[in-house]
DOTORMI-456928 format. One line per 4 residues: for each residue x, y, z of N, C-alpha, C. Coordinates in steps of 0.001 Angstrom, whole numbers, always signed. Layout:
DOTORMI-456928
X Y Z X Y Z X Y Z  ... .
***
This chain:
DOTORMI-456928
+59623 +119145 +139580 +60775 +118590 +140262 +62062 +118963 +139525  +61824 +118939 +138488 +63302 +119257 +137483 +63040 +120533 +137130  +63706 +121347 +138466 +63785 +122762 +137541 +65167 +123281 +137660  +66142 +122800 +138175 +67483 +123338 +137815 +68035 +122187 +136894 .
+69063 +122675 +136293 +70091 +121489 +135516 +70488 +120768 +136210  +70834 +121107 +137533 +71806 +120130 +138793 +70717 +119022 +138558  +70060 +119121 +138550 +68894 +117896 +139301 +69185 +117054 +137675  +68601 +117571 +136739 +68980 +116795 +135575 +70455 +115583 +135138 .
+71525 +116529 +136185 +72860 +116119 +135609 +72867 +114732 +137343  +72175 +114918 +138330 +71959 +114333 +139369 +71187 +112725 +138892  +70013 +113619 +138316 +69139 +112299 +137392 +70263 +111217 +136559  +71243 +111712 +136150 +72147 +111022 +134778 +72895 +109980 +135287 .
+73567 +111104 +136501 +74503 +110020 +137382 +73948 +109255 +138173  +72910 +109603 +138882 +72029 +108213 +139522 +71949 +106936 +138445  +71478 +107166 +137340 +71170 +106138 +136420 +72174 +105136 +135942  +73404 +106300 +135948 +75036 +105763 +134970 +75363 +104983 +136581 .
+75228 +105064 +137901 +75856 +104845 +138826 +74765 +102991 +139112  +73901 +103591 +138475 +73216 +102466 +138861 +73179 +100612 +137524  +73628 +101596 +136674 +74187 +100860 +135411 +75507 +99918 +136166  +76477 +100424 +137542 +77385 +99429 +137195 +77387 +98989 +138454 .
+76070 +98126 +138721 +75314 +97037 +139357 +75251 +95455 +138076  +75020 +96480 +136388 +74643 +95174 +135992 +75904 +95014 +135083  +76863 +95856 +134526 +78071 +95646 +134042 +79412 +95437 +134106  +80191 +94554 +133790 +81664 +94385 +134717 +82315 +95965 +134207 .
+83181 +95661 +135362 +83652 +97473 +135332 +85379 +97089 +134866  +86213 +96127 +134700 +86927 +95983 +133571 +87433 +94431 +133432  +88064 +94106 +131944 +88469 +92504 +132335 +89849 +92317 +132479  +90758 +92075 +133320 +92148 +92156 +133033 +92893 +90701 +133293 .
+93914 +90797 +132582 +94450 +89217 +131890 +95747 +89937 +132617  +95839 +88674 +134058 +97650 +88365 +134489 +98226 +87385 +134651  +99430 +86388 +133995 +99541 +85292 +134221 +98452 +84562 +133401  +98341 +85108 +132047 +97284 +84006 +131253 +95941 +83247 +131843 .
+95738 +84275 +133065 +94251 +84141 +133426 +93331 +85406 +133623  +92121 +85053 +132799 +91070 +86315 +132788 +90088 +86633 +134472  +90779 +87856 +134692 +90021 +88308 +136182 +88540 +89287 +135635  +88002 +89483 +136071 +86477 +90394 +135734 +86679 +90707 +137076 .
+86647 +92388 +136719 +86476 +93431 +137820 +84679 +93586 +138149  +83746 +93035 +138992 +82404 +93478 +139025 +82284 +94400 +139752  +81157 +95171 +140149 +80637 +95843 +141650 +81147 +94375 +143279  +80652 +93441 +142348 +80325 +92191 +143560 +81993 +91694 +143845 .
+82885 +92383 +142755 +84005 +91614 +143642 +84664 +91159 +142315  +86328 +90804 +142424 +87003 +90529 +141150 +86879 +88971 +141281  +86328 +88430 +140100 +86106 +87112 +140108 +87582 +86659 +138671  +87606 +85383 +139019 +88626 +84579 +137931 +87675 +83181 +137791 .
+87045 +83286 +136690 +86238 +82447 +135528 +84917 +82632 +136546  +84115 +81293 +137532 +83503 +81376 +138622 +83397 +81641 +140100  +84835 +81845 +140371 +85480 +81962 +141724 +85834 +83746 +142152  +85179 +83497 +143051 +85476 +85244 +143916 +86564 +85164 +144445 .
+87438 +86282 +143925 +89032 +86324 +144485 +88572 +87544 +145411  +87928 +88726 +145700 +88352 +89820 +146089 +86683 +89996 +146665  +86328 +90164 +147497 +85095 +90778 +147872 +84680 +92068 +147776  +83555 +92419 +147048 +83554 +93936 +146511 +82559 +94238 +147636 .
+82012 +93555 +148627 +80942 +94218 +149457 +81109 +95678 +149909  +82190 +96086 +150197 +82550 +97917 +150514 +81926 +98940 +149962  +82404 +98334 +148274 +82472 +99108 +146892 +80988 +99249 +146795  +79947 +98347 +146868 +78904 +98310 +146855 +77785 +98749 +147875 .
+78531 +98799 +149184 +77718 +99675 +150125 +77680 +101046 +149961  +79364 +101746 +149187 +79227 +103068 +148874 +78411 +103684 +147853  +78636 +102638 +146722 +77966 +102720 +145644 +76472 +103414 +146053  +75566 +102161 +146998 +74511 +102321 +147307 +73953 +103781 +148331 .
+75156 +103988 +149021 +75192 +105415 +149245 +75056 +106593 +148976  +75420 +106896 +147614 +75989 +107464 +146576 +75008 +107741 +145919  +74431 +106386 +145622 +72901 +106479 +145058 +71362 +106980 +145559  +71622 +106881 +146726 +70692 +107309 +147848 +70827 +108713 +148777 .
+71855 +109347 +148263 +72191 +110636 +148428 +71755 +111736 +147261  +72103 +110780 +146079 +71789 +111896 +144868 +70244 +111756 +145156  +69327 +110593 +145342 +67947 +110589 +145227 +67021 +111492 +146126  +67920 +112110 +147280 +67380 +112328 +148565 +67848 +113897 +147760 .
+68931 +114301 +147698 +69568 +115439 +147494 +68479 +115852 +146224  +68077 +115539 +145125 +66984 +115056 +143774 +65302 +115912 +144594  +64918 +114703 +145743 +63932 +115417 +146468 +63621 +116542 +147328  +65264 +116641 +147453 +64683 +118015 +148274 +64807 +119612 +147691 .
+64610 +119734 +146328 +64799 +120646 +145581 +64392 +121866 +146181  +63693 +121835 +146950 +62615 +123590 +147183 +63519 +124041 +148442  +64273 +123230 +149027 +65121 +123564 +150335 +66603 +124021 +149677  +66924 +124411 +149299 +68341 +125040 +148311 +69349 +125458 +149066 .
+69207 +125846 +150668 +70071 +125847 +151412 +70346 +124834 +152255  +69641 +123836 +152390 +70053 +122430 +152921 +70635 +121423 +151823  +70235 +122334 +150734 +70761 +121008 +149180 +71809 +121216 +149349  +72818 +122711 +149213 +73874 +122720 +149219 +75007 +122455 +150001 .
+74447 +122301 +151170 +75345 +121875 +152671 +75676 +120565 +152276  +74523 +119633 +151894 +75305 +118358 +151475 +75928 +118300 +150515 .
***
């Protein structure tokens, strides 16, 4: 299955893409209150200010493209169209 580098560097970013499901992606302080940027949405302490559902459908897109694009290695002219 892994015989070009693409697929390797495909493998990396699936993994790194799938990493920020479980990590906040930044924390920012306005008005002396701490917001957390997640996948799920910018929260302030327990409260959802911003709904990330979008961010997370693409995400999941994204992820399911590299996996599909990953399997179809032996087809090299349909890999590259996408």
């Amino acid at each position: 299955m892994i015989q070009r580098i693409q697929t390797a560097f495909l493998i990396v970013s699936t993994l790194l893409l799938g990493f920020l499901f479980q990590y906040p992606l930044a924390d920012i302080l306005a008005a002396n209150e701490l917001y957390v940027f997640k996948i799920g949405g910018i929260y302030k302490g327990e409260e959802q200010v911003f709904n990330g559902l979008p961010i997370q459908i693409f995400l999941i897109l994204i992820i399911l493209l590299h996996i599909f694009v990953i399997f179809k290695y032996k087809k090299r002219i349909q890999q590259m169209r996408i």
